[in-house]
C-alpha positions in Angstrom: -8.7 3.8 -37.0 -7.8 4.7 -33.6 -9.2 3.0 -30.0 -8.4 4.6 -27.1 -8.1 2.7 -23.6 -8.6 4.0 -20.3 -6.4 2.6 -17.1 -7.2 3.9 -13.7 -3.5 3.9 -12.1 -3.1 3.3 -8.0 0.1 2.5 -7.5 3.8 3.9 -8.9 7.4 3.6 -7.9 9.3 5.2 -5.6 12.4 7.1 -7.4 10.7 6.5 -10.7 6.8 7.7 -10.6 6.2 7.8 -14.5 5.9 4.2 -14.4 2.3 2.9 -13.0 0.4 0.4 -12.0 -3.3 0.1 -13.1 -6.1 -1.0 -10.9 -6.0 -4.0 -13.3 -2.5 -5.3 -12.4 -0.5 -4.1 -15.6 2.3 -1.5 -15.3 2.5 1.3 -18.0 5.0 4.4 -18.3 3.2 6.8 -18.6 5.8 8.7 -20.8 5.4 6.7 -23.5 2.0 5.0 -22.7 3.4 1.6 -23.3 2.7 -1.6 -21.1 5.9 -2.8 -19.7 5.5 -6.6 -19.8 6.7 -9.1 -17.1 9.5 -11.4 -18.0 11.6 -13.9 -16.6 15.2 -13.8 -15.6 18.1 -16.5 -14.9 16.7 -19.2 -16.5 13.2 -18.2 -16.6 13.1 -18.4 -12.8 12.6 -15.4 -11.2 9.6 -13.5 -12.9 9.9 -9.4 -12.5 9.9 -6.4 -14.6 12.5 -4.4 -16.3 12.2 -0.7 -15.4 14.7 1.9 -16.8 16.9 -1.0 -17.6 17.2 -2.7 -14.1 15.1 -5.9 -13.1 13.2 -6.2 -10.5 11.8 -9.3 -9.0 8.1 -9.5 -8.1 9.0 -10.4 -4.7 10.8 -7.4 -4.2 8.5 -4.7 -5.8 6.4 -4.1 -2.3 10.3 -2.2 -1.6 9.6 -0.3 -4.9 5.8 0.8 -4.6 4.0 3.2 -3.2 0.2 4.4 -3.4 0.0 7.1 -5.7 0.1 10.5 -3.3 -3.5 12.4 -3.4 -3.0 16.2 -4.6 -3.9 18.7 -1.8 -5.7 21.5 -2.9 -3.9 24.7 -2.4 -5.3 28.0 -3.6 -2.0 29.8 -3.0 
């Protein structure tokens, strides 16, 4: 059996746009279609994700994001 789920994406990072972040708050690389899920870090204080094996804090992701750039349509 197979169930297939649809995510819209809005958001994605910076220098690393295969992985994005849905309309629904979860981040998935799109690569692999995996969710990435949040953890914790020193002590389970700081809550953040790990992204291409560097963490990154939830208070520091606004740095990281951007709004996912509309396509212009070019008929050249």
């Amino acid at each position: 059996m197979q169930i297939s789920i649809n995510y819209i994406a809005k958001w994605q990072v910076k220098n690393n746009p295969k992985y994005k972040w849905t309309t629904c708050k979860k981040l998935v690389n799109t690569n692999t279609g995996k969710e990435i899920i949040k953890t914790t870090f020193g002590n389970g204080k700081e809550p953040g994700y790990y992204i291409d094996g560097t963490f990154i804090k939830c208070k520091d992701l606004k740095d990281f994001i951007e709004l996912i750039p509309k396509k212009e349509y070019c008929p050249f």
